[in-house]
Every structure is written in C-alpha cells, then in structure tokens.
N, C-alpha and C positions, 0 to 999 in steps of 0.2 A: 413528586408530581401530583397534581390535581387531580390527571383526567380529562384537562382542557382540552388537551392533542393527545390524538394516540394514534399509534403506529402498529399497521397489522402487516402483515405476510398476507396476498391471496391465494384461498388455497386450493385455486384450481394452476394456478401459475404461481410458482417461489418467486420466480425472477420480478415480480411484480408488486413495489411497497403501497397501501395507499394508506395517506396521512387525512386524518379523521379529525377537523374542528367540530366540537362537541361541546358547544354551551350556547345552544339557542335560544334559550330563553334571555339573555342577555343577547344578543342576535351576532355572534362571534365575535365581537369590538377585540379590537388587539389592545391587553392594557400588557405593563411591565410581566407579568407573572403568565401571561400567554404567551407570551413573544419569548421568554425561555423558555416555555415548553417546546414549542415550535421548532424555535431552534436546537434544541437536544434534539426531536427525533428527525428533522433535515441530516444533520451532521451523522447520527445511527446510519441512517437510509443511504446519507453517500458514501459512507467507512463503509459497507456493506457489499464485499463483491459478488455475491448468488444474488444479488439486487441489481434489475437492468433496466428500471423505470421506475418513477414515482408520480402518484398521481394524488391529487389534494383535493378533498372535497370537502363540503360542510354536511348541512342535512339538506331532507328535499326543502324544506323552509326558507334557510339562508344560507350562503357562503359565506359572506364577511361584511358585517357593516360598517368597516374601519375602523377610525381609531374612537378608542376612550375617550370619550370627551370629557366627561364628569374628571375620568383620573387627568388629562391634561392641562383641564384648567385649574388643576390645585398643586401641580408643581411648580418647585421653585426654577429660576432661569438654570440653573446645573442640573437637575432630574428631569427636566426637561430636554438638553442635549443627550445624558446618559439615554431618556426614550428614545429619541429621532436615534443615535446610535445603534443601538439595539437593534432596529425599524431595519436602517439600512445594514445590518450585517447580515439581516433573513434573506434581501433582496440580494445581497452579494453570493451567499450562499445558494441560491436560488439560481443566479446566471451563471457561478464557477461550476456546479456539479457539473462530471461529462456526461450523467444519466439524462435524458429524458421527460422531462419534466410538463406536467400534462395538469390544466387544475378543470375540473369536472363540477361546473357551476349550475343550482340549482338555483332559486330562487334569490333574496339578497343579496347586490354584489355592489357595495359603493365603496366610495371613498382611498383612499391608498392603500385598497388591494386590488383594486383596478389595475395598480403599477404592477405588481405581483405575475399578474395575468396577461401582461401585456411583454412576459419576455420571451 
C-alpha cells in the first residue's frame, strides 16, 4: 500500500474505524490504485467485529474530487470497465456493510463520490 487510504482505530472508542483519504494534493481523485486501497481497508473495517461504525473522511481541504480524469481518459475500452468495476464494488461494499457507515465531509466533494455519500 501507498498510504492513499489508511485506516486507524479511535482511540478514544475501538468500536469506532475512521478510513482516512490522504492525497490532497492530488485533491483525492479515485484512480485504479486508490480504489484498491480503499477497498482493502473497507473489507478490514467490516471483517472487523470490535468494529461498530465507520466513518470516512478526507482532509479539512477536500474529501473527494472524483474520478481520475487524466487516468480515464488514457484507458483502453477494457480498463476502463475493469475501473467503473472497481468503482462500483466500493459502492457495493459501502451499502452491504451492517456497520454504520458515516462519511465526514470537509471541503471538496464532487463528482461520483457524491454517490458514495448518498447511501
């Protein structure tokens, strides 16, 4: 892993995961190698039983300013299903958790993580 998404324990509450998008300078864009990260620590967060809520944030900057554009527009018509694939297995994983699921928006929020945010 990069470092893109990280996943802490709070440690004033265990029962409590929050997943940390951490590349603002790039302003959180979901390219292919995000969107694994992501999804590794979702799937951690909900295998996790002392885990009773998840909450998603970015920085006070930005939360998500959707997709990759740059990496979208240079896939081929197949890497580019594999991405939208990808995309929506976060969003499936996102509405099957039975946890709690909370995303904690500061600043930047467009594009299809609006979907994210809207379940």
């Amino acid at each position: 892993m990069t470092g893109l998404v990280n996943l802490e324990i709070d440690p004033k509450d265990k029962r409590i995961a929050w997943i940390r998008l951490q590349n603002p300078e790039k302003l959180n864009v979901l390219n292919h190698a995000y969107m694994d990260e992501l999804e590794s620590v979702l799937v951690e967060a909900d295998r996790d039983n002392e885990i009773q809520a998840i909450l998603i944030t970015g920085t006070e900057r930005v939360f998500c300013a959707g997709a990759d554009l740059s990496e979208l527009m240079n896939l081929s018509f197949e890497e580019g299903v594999k991405w939208f694939s990808k995309y929506y297995t976060i969003i499936d994983l996102l509405r099957s958790t039975s946890k709690p699921t909370v995303a904690v928006v500061r600043g930047v929020c467009v594009g299809g993580e609006r979907d994210g945010n809207g379940l």
